[in-house]
GULO-51062 format. One line per 3 residues: number of its first residue (from 0); for each residue x, y, z of C-alpha. Coordinates in steps of 0.5 Angstrom, whole numbers, plus 500, padded with zeros to 3 digits. Each point is the difference from the previous one (the first is absolute). Layout:
// GULO-51062
NUM	X,Y,Z | ...;
***
This chain:
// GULO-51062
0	500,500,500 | 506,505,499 | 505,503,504;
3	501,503,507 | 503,506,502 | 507,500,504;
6	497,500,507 | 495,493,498 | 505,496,497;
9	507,497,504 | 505,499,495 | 502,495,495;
12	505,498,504 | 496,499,505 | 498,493,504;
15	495,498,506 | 500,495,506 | 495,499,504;
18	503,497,507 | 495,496,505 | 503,504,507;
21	500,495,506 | 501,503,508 | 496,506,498;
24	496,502,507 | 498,507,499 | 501,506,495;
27	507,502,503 | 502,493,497 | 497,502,493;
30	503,507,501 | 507,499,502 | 500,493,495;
33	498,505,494 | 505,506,502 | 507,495,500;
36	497,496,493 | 500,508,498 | 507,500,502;
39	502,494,495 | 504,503,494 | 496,499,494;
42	493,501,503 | 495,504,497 | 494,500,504;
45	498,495,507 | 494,499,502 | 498,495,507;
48	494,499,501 | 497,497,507 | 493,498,499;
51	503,495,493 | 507,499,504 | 503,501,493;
54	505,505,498 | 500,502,493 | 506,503,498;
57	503,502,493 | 507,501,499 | 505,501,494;
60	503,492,499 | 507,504,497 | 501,503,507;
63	496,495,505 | 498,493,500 | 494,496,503;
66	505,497,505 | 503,507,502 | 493,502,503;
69	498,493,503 | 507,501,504 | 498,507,502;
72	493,497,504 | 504,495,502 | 505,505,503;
75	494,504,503 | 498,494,504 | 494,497,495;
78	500,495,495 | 498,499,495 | 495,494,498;
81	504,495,494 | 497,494,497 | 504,494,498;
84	499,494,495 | 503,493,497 | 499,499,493;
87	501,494,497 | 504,501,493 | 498,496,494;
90	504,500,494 | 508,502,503 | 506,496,496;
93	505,503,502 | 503,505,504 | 499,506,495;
96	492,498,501 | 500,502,508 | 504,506,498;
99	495,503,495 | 494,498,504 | 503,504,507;
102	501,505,496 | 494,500,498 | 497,500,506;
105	503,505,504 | 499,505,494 | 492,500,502;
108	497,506,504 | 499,498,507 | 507,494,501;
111	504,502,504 | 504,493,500 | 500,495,495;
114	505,493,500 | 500,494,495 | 503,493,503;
117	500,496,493 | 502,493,505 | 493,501,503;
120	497,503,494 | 497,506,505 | 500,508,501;
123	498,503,505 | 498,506,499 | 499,506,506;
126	495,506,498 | 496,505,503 | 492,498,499;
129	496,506,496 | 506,501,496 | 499,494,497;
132	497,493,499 | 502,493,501 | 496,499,492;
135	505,505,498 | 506,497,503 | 497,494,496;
138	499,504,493 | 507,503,500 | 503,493,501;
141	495,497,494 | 502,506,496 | 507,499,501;
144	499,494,497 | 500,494,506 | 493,498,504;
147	500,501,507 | 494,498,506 | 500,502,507;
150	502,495,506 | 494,500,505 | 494,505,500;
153	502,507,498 | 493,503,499 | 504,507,499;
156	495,503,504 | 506,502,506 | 496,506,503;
159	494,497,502 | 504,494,502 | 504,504,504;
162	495,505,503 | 496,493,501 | 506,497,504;
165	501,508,504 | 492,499,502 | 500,494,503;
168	508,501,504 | 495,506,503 | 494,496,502;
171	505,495,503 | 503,505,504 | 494,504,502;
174	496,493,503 | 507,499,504 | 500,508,503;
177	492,498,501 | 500,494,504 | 507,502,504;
180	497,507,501 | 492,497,502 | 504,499,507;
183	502,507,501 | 492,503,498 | 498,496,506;
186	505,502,504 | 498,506,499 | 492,500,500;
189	503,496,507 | 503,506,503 | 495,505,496;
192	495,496,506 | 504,499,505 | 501,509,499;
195	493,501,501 | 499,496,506 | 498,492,496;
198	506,497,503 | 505,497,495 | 499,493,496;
201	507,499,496 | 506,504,501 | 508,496,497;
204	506,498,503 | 506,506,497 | 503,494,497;
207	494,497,496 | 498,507,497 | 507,500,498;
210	500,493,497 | 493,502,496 | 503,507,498;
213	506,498,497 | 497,496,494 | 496,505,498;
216	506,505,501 | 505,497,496 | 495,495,496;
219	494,504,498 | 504,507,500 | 507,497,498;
222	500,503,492 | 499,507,503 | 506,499,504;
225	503,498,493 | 496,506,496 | 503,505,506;
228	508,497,500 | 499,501,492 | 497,506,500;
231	505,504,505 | 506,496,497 | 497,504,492;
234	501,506,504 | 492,502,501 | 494,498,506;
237	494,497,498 | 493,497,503 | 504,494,503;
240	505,505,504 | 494,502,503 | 496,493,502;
243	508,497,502 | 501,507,504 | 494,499,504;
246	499,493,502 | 507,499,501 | 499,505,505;
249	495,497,503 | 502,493,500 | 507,501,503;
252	497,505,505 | 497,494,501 | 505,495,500;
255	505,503,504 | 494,502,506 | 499,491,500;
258	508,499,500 | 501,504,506 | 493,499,504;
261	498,508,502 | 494,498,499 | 497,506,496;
264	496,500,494 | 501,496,494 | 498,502,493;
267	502,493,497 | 491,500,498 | 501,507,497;
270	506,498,495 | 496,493,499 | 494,503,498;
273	502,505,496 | 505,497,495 | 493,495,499;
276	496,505,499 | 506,503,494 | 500,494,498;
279	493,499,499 | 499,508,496 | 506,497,496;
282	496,494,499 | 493,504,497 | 504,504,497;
285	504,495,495 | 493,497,499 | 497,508,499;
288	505,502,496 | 499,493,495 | 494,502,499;
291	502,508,498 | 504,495,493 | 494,496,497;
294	500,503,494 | 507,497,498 | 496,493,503;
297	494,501,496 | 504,503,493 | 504,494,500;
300	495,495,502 | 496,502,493 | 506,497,496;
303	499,493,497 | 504,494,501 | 500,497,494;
306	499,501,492 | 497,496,496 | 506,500,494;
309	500,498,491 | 507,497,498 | 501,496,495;
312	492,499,500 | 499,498,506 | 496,503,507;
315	505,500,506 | 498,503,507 | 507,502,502;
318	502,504,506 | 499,508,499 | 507,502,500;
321	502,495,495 | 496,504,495 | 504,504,495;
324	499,506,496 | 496,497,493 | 498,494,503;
327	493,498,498 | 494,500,505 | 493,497,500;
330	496,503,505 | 492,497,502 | 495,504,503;
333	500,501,508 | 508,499,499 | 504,505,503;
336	505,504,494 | 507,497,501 | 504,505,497;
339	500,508,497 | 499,498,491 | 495,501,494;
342	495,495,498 | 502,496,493 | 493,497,501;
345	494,500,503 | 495,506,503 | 497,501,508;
348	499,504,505 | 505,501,505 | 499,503,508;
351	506,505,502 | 497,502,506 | 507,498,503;
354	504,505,495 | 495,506,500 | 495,498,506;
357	494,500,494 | 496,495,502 | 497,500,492;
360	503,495,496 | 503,501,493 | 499,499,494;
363	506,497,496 | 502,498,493 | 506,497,496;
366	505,505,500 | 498,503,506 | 504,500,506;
369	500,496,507 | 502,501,507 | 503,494,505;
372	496,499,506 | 493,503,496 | 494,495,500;
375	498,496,493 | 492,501,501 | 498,497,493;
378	502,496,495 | 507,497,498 | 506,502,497;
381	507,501,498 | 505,505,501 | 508,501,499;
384	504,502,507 | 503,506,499 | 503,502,506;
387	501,495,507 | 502,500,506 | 502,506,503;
390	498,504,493 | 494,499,501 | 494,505,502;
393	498,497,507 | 508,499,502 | 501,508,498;
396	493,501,504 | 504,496,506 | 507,503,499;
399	496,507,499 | 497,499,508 | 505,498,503;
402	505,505,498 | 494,505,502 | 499,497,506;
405	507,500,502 | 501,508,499 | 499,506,505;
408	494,505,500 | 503,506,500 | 497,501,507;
411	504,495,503 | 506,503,500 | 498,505,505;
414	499,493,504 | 507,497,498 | 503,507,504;
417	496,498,506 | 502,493,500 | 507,501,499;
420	501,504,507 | 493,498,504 | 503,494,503;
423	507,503,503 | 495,506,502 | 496,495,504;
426	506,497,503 | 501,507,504 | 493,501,502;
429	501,493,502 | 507,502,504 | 497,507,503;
432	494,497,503 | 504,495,503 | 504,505,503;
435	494,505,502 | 496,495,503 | 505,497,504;
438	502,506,503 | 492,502,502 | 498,492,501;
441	507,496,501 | 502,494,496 | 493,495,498;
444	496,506,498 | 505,502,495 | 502,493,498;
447	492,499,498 | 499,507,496 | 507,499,497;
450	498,493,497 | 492,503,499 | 503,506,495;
453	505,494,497 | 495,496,498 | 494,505,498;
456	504,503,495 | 499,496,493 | 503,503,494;
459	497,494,496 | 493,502,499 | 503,508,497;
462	504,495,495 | 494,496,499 | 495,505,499;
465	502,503,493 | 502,494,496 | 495,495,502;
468	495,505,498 | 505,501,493 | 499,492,499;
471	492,500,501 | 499,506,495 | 504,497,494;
474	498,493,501 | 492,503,499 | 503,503,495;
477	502,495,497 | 495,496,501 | 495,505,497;
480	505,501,494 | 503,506,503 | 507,499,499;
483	504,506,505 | 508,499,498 | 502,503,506;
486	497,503,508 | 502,507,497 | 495,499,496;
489	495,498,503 | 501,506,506 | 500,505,494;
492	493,499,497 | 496,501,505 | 502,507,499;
495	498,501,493 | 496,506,498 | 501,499,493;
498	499,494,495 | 502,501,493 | 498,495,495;
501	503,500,493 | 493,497,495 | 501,495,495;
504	501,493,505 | 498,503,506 | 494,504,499;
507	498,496,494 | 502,493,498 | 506,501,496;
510	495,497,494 | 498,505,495 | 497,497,494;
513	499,505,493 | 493,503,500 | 502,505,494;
516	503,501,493 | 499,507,497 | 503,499,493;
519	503,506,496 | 502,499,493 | 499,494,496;
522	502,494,505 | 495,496,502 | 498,499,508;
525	503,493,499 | 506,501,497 | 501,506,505;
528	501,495,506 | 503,496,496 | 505,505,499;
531	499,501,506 | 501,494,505 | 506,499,495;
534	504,506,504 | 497,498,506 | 503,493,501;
537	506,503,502 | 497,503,506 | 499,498,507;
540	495,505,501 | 493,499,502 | 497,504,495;
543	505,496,494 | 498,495,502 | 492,501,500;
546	501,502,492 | 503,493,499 | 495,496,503;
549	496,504,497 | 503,498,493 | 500,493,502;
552	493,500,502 | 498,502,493 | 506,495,496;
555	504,505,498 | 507,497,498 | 506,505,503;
558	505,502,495 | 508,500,501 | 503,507,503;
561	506,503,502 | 503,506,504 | 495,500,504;
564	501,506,506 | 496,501,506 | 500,507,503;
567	498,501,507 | 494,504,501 | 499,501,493;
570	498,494,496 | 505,496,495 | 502,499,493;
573	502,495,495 | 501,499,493 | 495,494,496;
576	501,498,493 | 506,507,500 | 494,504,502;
579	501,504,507 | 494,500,505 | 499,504,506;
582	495,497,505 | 499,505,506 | 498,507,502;
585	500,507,498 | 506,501,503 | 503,495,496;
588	496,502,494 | 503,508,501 | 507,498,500;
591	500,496,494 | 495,506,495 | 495,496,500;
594	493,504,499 | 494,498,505 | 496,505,500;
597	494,496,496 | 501,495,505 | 500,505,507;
600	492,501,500 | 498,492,500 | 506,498,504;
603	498,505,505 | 492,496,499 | 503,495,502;
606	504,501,506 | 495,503,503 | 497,493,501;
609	507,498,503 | 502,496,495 | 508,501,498;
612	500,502,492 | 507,499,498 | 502,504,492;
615	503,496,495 | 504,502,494 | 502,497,494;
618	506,503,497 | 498,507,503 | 494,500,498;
621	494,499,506 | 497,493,498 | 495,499,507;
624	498,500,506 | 500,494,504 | 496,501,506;
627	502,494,506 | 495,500,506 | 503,496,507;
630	494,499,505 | 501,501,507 | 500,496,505;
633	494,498,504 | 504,501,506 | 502,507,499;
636	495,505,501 | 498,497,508 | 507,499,502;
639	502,507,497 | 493,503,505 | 503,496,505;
642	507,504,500 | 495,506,500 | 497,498,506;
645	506,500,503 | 502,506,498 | 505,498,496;
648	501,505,494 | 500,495,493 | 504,502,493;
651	500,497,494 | 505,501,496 | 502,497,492;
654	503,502,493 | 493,500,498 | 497,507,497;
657	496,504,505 | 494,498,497 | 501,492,500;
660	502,501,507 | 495,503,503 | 494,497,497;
663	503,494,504 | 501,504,506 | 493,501,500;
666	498,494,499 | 504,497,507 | 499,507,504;
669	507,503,500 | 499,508,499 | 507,502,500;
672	504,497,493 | 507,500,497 | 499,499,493;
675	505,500,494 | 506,498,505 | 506,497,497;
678	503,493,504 | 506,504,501 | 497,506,503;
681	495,496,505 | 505,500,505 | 501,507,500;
684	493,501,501 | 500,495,505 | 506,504,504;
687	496,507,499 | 495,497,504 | 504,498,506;
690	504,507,499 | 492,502,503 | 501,497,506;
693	495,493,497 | 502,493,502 | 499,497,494;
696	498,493,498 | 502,498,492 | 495,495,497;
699	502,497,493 | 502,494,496 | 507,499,502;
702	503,500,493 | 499,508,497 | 499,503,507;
705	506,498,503 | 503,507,501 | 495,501,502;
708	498,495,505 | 508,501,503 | 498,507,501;
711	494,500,503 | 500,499,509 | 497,494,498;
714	500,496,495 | 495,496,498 | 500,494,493;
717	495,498,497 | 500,492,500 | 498,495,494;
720	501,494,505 | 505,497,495 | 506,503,502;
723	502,502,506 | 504,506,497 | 500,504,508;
726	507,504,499 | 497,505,496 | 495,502,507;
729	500,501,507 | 494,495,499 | 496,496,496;
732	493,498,498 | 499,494,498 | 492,501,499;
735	501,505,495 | 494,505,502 | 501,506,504;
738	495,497,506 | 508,498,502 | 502,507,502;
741	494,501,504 | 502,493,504 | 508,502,500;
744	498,507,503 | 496,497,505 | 504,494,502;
747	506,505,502 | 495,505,504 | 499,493,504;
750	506,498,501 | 502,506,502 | 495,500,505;
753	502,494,503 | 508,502,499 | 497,506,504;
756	497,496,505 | 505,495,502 | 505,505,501;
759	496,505,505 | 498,494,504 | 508,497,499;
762	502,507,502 | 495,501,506 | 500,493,503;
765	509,503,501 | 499,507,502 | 495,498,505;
768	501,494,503 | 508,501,500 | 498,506,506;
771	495,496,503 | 506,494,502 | 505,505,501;
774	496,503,506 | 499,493,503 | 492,499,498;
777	501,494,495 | 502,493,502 | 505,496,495;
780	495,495,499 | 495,505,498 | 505,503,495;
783	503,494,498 | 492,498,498 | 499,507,498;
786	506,500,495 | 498,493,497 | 493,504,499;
789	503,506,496 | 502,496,494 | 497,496,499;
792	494,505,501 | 504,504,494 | 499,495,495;
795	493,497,502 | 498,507,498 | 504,500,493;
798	496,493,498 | 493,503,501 | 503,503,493;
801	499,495,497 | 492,501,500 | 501,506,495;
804	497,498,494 | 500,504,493 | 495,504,497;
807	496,498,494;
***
């Protein structure tokens, strides 16, 4: 859909790694992660995500290597989530054979390290999952000539294996504190009666509330200790910090009061009971937090797993990447389409919804276009694969959501400042209310509000609030085909005032077909279009395009041409049978002395019914009008007055003489029109109005409006559901209508809304508790049960998000 300005584009040199962080406990983790990656030489941009725990990162590869950067998160004291795999070789001869294929192999995106044994005939291979896939360490292999198939089961889906794996090592955790610290509730109901007058019923030995303690210390909370020792070790201070600094304070108090026998209060229950109640928000909030991704899951659960393929004249059903570009596939009604291609043979209807969230099936033909992961409604057919695997429609809609949901809104980099410094600011109001209370109340009361102001404090639910909310949002997006190439973007459209539409594509189809044929001199109304769709087949414009079907329609046999010459936003020119032939406007006409002044009245006629009339001469001579009619969607005119409502400006904008122009602005409601722009001149238009001080939104086809579409505050491209061409735009709408615009504004107004919400109840959760515990009204246990609550609260917010539903 053409090119981007400089400030959209990465360079050629360009590459980008996806990485699956592990250790991440809070956003200082994900804000210092991404400061020392920035430090790598070669890097260009680092984004660390705390809600995905993904870093995305590009980098030039002459400079940096993905290894330098996995070494630098390790270096910060996380890690770095890699996959291994055996593969059983088939087809080595010789020791070249190994060479060639370890080659191979550690040339695939996403290897970080790949050897051959040729005695055991295997390789073993290292990889970072996301970046790449077992299928394609396989291709890589067959394309080099030799076979491979994987040892044992490797189902290549490694984030959901390792999110699964996290989950259940939480819950196990989680029911270990729970049953070791039911002990110390009764105890505590115990001694809460015993206060009040009822007599105690249950009080333990110093050395029993040791021994349960103990196991949910260093068991329950031992990777906070690890996440702590890390994070201090990579020079920074995050959520473990806090929980280790607190607890730790309480049990070994604790633990020193029973080894010397004063007989003073112990605190083992409140160290216990708060690293389970951390634990179990932990918990919550992995499972919360899968759910905030289940666009991912559901895009890539509507892939098919086999394809029924012709070779050699017989049906095979073979694993879906075995599929190559060519092959020939029969697809029968219910059937899922494997891959993207072109029906050979056959007709039917097909369901999209999953690319365009229309529930309306369409209509297909030979010749046309279909799309992986879309439904075969109606009737059988054949098609040719033109584009598998990663090329694939629903693979770059995947890759697209991803990418968006790993990037930052620019709402939270205020977030990002905060984080990098809330931890050590709360380790000061921790030691000062230590110090002061100690000097007002003694020893215990300061130790207990210093351990309450610890473990109150959660950074995790201000990093959570924005990118989880980001996550929801693009998913809908998708879902609905609304496709957000970034979290700037999607922040940035709920502030649009003005919507810019460009005419043929957007507003109307795109399909004009001849209504007209005014002859002058002796030709006759077909020779014209002959003649005509002749100097037309050359180009790509719709309106060409409409004169050659219009001859095709009729039978007309194009004749041979040459020097054919498109002029933008005047027409084109071409010689037929040596005789040059214009096709365009008056301008076109006026440069090259033809006289048109018979022509005017009957042109202008013709306009008025918003037809676009185009002049053609035959060797200086006025030779026809052909008027060509482009109908309007039926869509246009209800999602222009849904803009209104909004009180969002609307502007239409073409090449189209004024006349043409605004007979089809009338017709959709659009009161403000720019006609008779050329395609070069449409971004500058676009940047006077942002130079009024208008937020605007550019709407066009992607192809001649992508200037345009760059300049514009959002861009937005129109999409044909066949090719997910999303560089040309800030966001893509794969409906093909204009109601899309009204949804991608009000899903940004919503997300941001939640974006908001979430981040005054992170922020007044801190600013209130923290001072609560610090003058000594907030028991730990209270904190730690309301820290736990915070984020978990954070993102259940953002997932009533996903009851957004687009207008129709």
């Amino acid at each position: 859909m053409g090119a981007q300005s400089n400030a959209k584009v990465q360079p050629e040199s360009a590459e980008n790694v996806s990485l699956n962080i592990t250790g991440m406990t809070c956003a200082a983790c994900a804000t210092r992660i991404e400061k020392n990656i920035a430090k790598v030489p070669g890097i260009q941009k680092a984004n660390v995500n705390l809600a995905t725990e993904k870093a995305s990162v590009t980098y030039n590869p002459s400079e940096a290597s993905v290894e330098d950067i996995i070494a630098k998160v390790k270096k910060t004291g996380y890690g770095v989530q890699e996959e291994k795999v055996k593969l059983n070789l088939i087809g080595m001869t010789c020791a070249a054979c190994a060479t060639r294929i370890e080659k191979v192999l550690n040339k695939v995106e996403g290897v970080t390290s790949a050897t051959v044994n040729l005695a055991t005939e295997k390789a073993n291979v290292e990889f970072i999952p996301g970046n790449t896939h077992v299928d394609q360490l396989i291709a890589a292999v067959k394309k080099a000539g030799y076979d491979a198939k994987t040892i044992g089961d490797a189902d290549g889906d490694y984030e959901r294996s390792a999110r699964e794996k996290a989950y259940k090592t939480q819950k196990t955790k989680f029911t270990v504190g729970a049953v070791l610290s039911f002990f110390f509730l009764v105890q505590m109901v115990s001694d809460f009666a015993m206060e009040y007058g009822n007599g105690g019923f249950f009080h333990m030995n110093p050395w029993v509330q040791f021994l349960l303690a103990t196991p949910v210390q260093f068991y329950v909370g031992g990777h906070y200790y690890r996440d702590a020792y890390n994070a201090v070790r990579g020079g920074s201070a995050n959520m473990a910090v806090l929980v280790v600094l607190g607890t730790s304070a309480a049990y070994f108090y604790s633990l020193i009061v029973t080894i010397m026998g004063t007989g003073q209060f112990l605190y083992y229950e409140a160290a216990a009971i708060v690293m389970t109640l951390i634990v179990l928000g932990k918990l919550l909030e992995t499972r919360a937090k899968g759910q905030t991704s289940e666009a991912i899951k559901t895009l890539m659960g509507l892939q098919a797993k086999t394809a029924r393929v012709i070779r050699d004249g017989e049906e095979m059903d073979i694993p879906l990447e075995e599929v190559v570009t060519g092959d020939v596939i029969f697809v029968r009604s219910g059937e899922k389409i494997p891959v993207d291609g072109e029906i050979i043979e056959g007709s039917t209807t097909v369901d999209e919804s999953m690319l365009t969230g229309e529930s309306m099936p369409v209509n297909k033909k030979t010749g046309d276009t279909v799309i992986g992961a879309t439904v075969n409604k109606h009737g059988s057919f054949t098609f040719k694969a033109t584009k598998v695997g990663k090329d694939t429609a629903l693979s770059q809609i995947v890759k697209l959501v991803e990418e968006a949901q790993g990037s930052k809104a620019p709402i939270q980099h205020l977030v990002d400042k905060i984080s990098g410094v809330f931890v050590p600011i709360v380790i000061v109001i921790a030691l000062a209310t230590f110090g002061i209370t100690f000097f007002l109340a003694g020893f215990t009361p300061a130790l207990v509000s210093a351990i309450a102001v610890l473990v109150i404090a959660c950074p995790c639910a201000l990093g959570l609030a924005t990118p989880t909310a980001v996550m929801v949002g693009t998913g809908k997006g998708a879902e609905n085909g609304l496709l957000i190439k970034g979290a700037e973007h999607l922040q940035k459209s709920q502030r649009v005032t003005t919507v810019v539409l460009d005419k043929t594509g957007t507003i109307t189809k795109g399909e004009p077909n001849v209504t007209d044929i005014v002859t002058y001199g002796n030709y006759s109304e077909d020779e014209l279009l002959q003649l005509a769709a002749t100097a037309e087949k050359g180009s790509e414009h719709p309106l060409g395009e409409a004169i050659v079907k219009g001859a095709k329609d009729k039978g007309l046999q194009l004749q041979d041409s040459k020097n054919f010459n498109a002029i933008p936003g005047h027409g084109i020119q071409v010689e037929i049978n040596d005789q040059l032939v214009l096709i365009g406007n008056k301008k076109l006409m006026a440069k090259n002395n033809v006289e048109i002044n018979d022509a005017l009245s009957r042109m202008e006629e013709l306009e008025g019914e918003g037809k676009t009339a185009m002049l053609m001469a035959v060797e200086g001579s006025l030779a026809s009008i052909i008027a060509v009619a482009d109908t309007v969607k039926e869509t246009s005119a209800e999602a222009i007055k849904r803009l209104k409502q909004m009180d969002i400006e609307v502007i239409m904008i073409t090449g189209d003489n004024r006349l043409t122009a605004e007979a089809i602005a009338k017709q959709v409601g659009v009161d403000r029109v720019l006609a008779e722009v050329l395609p070069e001149d449409k971004s500058a238009e676009v940047e006077k109005l942002k130079q009024e001080g208008k937020v605007v939104a550019m709407v066009g086809d992607g192809i001649n409006d992508a200037p345009a579409l760059a300049a514009a505050d959002v861009g937005i491209a129109i999409g044909t559901g066949t090719d997910v061409a999303i560089e040309a735009a800030d966001i893509t709408l794969m409906r093909g209508d204009l109601t899309g615009i009204v949804d991608i504004i009000s899903l940004s107004k919503t997300t941001m809304r939640k974006i908001r919400q979430n981040l005054f109840w992170a922020f007044a959760y801190n600013v209130i508790l923290i001072p609560v515990a610090a003058i000594g009204l907030l028991n730990p246990i209270l904190a730690g049960g309301a820290m736990a609550f915070s984020s978990v609260s954070v993102v259940g917010n953002t997932l009533f998000l996903r009851r957004w539903k687009p207008v129709r």
